[in-house]
N, C-alpha and C positions, 0 to 999 in steps of 0.2 A: 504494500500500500504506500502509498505516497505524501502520508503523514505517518505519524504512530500511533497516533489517537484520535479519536474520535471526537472533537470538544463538545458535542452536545450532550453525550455522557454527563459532563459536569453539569448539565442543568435537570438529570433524572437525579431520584434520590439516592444518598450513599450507599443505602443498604436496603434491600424488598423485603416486604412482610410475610411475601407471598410467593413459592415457587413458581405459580404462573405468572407472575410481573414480572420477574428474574429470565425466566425461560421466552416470552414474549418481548423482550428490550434484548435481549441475546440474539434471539434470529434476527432480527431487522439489522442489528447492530452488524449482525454476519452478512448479511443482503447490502448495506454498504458496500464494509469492506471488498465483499469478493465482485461487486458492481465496480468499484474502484481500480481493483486490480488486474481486472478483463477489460477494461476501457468500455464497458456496459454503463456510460455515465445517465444514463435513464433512467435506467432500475436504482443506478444509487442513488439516484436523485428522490425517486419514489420511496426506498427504506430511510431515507432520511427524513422526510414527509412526516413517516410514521413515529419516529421516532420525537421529532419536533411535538404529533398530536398526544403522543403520551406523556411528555415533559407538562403539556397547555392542561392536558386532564388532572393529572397530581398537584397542578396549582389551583385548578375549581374543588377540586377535594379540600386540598388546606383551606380553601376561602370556607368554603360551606363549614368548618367549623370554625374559623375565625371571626368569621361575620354569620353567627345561624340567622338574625329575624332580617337583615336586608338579602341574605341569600335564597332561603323559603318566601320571601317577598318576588323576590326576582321571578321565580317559577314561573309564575302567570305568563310571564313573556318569554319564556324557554322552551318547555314545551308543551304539549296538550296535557290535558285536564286530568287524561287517566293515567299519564305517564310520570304525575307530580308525586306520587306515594314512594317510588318507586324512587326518585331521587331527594325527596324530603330529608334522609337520613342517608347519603349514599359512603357504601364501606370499603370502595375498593376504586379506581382511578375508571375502571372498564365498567363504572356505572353511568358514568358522561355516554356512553357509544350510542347511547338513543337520542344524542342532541345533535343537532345538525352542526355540522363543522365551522358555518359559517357565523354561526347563532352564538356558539359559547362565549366568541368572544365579547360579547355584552355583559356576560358576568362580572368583568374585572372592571366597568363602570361605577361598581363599587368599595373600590380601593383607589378611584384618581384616575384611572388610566385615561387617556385621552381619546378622544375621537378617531384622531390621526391614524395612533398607534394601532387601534380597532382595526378599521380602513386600511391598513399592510396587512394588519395578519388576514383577515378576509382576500386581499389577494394572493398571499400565500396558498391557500386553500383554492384558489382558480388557479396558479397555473398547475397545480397536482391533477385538478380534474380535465385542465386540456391533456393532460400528459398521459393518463389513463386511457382517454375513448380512442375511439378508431378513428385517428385524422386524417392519417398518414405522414403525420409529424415524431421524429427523432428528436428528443431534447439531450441538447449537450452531447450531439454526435460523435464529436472529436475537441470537444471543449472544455478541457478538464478546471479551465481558471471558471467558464461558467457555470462550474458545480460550485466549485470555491467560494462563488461569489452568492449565491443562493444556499448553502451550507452557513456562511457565516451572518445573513440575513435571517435564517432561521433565530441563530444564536444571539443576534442584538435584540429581537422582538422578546424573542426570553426573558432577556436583560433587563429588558424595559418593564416586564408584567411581575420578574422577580423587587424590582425595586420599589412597588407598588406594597411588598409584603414586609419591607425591609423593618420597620419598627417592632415589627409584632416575632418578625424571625430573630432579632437580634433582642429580644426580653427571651424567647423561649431556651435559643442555645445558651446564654449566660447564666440562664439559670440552672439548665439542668448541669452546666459546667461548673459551678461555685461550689468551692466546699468538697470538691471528690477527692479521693487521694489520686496518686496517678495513675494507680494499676486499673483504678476504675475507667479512666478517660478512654478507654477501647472501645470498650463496651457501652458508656455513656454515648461514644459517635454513632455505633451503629446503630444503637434506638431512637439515635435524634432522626435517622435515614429511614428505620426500620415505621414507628409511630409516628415521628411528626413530619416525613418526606420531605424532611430538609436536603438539601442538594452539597455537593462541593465545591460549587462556588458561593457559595454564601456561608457555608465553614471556613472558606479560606480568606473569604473578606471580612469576617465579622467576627473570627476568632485566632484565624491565623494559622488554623491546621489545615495539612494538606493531605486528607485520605489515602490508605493503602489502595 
């Protein structure tokens, strides 16, 4: 591959709860790379898509409990009526898959996000769906800087929706940080990754560690 890593990694959480969240950011994460390394820049481009929607779903999870009565608020305009029980209380990131791709991002209208910021990631999610149907269109045929350039597009929109949660993520890591001895601090990371789907970019800006 033609990095080493993957930077969007750093915006899923440090650690899953779940072997299916682990096992499902693993294949896409493989659909990349090996899209990457065949000069398949289409497919990479689509596992990276995916991977982008699952970083966007674990931040509508953390919202729905950081903000529960503007987020059960929110509902009425997310989804339909019988599909509100169903994310009222939602326990896993693959409970968003019944909201429309384009839709979610109105959620984060209540943590500041901007209109603008909205309005990118909504095109985000258009050129995925030009790149899927039968056009006759190649994305990123022999263009490996314009994967690069829409990989790292992915990662600023993140950026922007992470920074929206930054007060409330920088009370939660501090505190489960304070007062541990050090042998705890391993173990304290990955339950911050594991329960509160904090990420490693925002352990490495808010506290200074930098995850195994």
């Amino acid at each position: 591959m033609k990095d080493d890593k993957l930077g969007i990694v750093d915006y899923l959480p440090g650690d899953f709860s779940s072997t299916n969240e682990a096992d499902y950011v693993a294949f896409w994460e493989g659909v990349v790379v090996q899209g990457i390394e065949s000069g398949n820049y289409h497919v990479a481009f689509l596992g990276h898509h995916m991977l982008f929607m699952v970083a966007v779903e674990y931040l509508a999870l953390r919202l729905s409990r950081y903000y529960p009565r503007e987020y059960r608020a929110s509902l009425a305009h997310l989804v339909r009526r019988e599909d509100r029980a169903a994310l009222s209380l939602p326990s896993s990131p693959f409970s968003f898959s019944i909201v429309n791709e384009r839709t979610i991002f109105t959620l984060f209208e209540i943590t500041g996000v901007k209109g603008d910021t909205i309005k990118s990631a909504r095109g985000m999610v258009d050129d995925r769906n030009n790149a899927i149907h039968a056009n006759g269109l190649i994305f990123f045929s022999e263009d490996f800087s314009g994967l690069q350039r829409m990989m790292s597009s992915h990662e600023g929109l993140l950026s922007q929706l992470l920074a929206s949660f930054h007060d409330k993520t920088t009370e939660i890591i501090l505190s489960q940080l304070s007062g541990g001895a050090e042998e705890d601090r391993v173990s304290v990371i990955a339950e911050l990754g594991r329960k509160e789907y904090v990420t490693s970019v925002e352990l490495r800006a808010i506290a200074g560690i930098e995850p195994e």
